[in-house]
Legacy VTK file of the C-alpha trace (Angstrom):
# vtk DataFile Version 3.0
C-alpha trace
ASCII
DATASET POLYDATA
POINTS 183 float
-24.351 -3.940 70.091
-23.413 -7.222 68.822
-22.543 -7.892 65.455
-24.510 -10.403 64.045
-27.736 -11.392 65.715
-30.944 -13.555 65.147
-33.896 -11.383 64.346
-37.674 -12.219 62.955
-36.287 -12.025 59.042
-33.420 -14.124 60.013
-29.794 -12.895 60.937
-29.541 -9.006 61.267
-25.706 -7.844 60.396
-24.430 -4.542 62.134
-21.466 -2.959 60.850
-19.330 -0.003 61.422
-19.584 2.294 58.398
-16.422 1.564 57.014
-16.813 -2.198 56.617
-19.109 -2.066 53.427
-16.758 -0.237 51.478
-13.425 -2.333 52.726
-15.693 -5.951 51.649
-16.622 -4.443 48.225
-13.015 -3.877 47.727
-11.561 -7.153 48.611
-14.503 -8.983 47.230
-12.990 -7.097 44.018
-9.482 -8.215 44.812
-10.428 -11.404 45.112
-12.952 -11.778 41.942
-10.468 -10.138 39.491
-8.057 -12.796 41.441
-10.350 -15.583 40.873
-10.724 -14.804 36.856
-7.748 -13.832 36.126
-6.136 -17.444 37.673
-2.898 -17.230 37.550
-1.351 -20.121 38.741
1.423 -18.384 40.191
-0.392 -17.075 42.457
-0.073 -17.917 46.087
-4.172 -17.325 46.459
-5.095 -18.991 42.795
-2.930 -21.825 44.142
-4.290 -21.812 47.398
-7.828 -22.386 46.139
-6.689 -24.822 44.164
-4.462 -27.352 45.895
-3.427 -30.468 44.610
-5.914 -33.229 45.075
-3.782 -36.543 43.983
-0.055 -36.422 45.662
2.332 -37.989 43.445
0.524 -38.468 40.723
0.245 -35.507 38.150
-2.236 -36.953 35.937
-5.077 -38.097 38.075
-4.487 -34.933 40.133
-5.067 -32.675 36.756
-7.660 -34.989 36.050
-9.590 -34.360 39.215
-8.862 -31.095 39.606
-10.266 -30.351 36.203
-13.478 -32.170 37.158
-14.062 -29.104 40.171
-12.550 -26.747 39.128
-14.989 -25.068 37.060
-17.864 -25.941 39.755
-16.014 -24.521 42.688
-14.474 -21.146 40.429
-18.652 -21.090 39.721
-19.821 -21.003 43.646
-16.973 -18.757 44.917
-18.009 -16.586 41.916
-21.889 -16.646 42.653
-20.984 -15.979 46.170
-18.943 -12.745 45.905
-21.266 -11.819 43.297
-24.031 -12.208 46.341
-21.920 -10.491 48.950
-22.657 -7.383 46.827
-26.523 -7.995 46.917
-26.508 -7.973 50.517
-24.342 -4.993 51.348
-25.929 -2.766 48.426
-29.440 -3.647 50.754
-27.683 -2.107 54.151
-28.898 0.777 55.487
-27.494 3.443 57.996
-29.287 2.592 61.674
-28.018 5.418 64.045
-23.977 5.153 63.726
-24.090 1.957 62.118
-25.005 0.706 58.782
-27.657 -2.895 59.278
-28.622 -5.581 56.636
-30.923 -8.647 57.360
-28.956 -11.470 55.851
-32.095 -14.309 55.225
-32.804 -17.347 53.699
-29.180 -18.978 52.706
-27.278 -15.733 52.976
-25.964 -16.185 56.558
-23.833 -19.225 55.299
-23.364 -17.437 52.215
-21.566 -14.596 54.200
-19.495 -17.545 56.591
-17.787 -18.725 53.128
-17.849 -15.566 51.526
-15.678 -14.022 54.872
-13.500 -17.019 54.719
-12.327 -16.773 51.089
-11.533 -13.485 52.024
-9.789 -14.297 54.612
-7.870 -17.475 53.041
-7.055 -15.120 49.972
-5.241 -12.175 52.035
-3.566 -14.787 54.181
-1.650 -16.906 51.031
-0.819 -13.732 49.623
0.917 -12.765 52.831
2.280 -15.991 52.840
0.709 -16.629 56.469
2.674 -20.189 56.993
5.680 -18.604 56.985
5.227 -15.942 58.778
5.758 -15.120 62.461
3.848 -12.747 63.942
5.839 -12.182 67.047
8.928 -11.597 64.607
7.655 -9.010 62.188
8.575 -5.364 62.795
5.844 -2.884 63.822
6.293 -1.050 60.443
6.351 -4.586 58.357
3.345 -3.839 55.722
1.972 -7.192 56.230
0.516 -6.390 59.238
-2.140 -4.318 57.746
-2.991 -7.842 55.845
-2.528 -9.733 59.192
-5.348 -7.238 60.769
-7.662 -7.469 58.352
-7.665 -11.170 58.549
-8.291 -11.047 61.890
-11.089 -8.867 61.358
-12.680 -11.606 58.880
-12.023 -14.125 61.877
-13.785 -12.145 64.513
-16.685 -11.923 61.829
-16.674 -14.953 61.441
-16.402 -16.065 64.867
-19.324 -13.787 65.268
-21.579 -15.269 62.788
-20.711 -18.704 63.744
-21.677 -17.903 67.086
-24.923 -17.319 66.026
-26.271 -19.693 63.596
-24.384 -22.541 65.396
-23.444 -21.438 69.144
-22.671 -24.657 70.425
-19.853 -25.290 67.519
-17.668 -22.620 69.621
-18.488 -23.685 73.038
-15.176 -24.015 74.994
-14.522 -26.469 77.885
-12.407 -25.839 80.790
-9.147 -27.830 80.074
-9.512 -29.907 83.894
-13.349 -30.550 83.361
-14.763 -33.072 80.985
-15.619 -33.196 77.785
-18.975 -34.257 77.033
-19.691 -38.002 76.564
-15.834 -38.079 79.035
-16.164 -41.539 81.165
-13.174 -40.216 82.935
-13.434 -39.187 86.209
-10.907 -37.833 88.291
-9.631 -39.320 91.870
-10.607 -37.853 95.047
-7.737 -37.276 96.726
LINES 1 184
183 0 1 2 3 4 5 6 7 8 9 10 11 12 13 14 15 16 17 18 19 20 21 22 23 24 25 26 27 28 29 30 31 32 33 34 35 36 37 38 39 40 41 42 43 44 45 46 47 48 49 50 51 52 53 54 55 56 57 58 59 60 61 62 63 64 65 66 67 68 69 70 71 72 73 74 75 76 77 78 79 80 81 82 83 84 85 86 87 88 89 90 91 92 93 94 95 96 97 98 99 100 101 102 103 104 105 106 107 108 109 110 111 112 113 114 115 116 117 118 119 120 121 122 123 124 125 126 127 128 129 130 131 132 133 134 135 136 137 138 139 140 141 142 143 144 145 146 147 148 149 150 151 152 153 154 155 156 157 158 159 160 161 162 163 164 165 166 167 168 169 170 171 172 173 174 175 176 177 178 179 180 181 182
């Protein structure tokens, strides 16, 4: 049964019963992350990069400009991630929700800010995966990230299936005038 898939209302969302419960809590995470903003914080800071290199003032500036707008949306859209799962409803061994009007995009950003958040606060640049020992802690983090990727992925693959169309590496892109030489 896929995940995500079009249906009459719009995009119908099947999950495993345990996903609710494990969004509501790192939507939490991340809200009480958001508010609090600590600008320590490898998350806070990641949501809020610099926008002017090398010059401190116009990047404050700026930064103060969107801050408040984007702190606003991110808000708004955790606050709407709860909406949608408190509407899911048990179908058979799964639990369903019909994500409509905006909410399918909603979800997409929603997922990634998720995702973006656990991965600065396991400091994901740095890390390498084929390094870490099979007890390290941060590979709980690491799984649930890909988790949020694969839903993503999902989704993605739905409202916009050519966007993850991939091309066999000798053949063509589209729009290619290249052609290869019979040999």
């Amino acid at each position: 049964m896929p995940v995500f898939e079009r249906s009459r209302q719009g995009v119908r969302w099947s999950m495993e019963p345990w996903e609710p419960p494990l969004l509501r809590e790192l939507r939490d995470d991340l809200r009480t992350l958001l508010v609090t903003d600590d600008p320590d914080d490898p998350a806070v800071r990641r949501f809020h990069p610099r926008t002017v290199v090398g010059d401190d003032e116009a990047d404050a500036e700026l930064r103060g400009f969107i801050r408040d707008e984007l702190l606003t949306s991110r808000l708004a859209g955790l606050d709407a991630l709860v909406d949608v799962l408190d509407r899911a409803r048990p179908v058979r061994s799964r639990v369903r929700v019909e994500l409509v009007d905006d909410e399918p995009v909603l979800v997409l950003g929603v997922l990634n800010d998720l995702r973006l958040a656990l991965g600065a606060t396991a400091g994901i640049e740095r890390l390498d995966r084929e390094r870490l020992d099979e007890d390290d802690p941060v590979l709980g983090t690491l799984a649930l990230m890909d988790h949020l990727a694969f839903l993503q992925e999902a989704l993605l693959a739905v409202l916009d299936p050519v966007s993850l169309t991939h091309y066999d590496a000798d053949a063509p892109s589209p729009g290619d005038e290249h052609h290869h030489d019979e040999e």
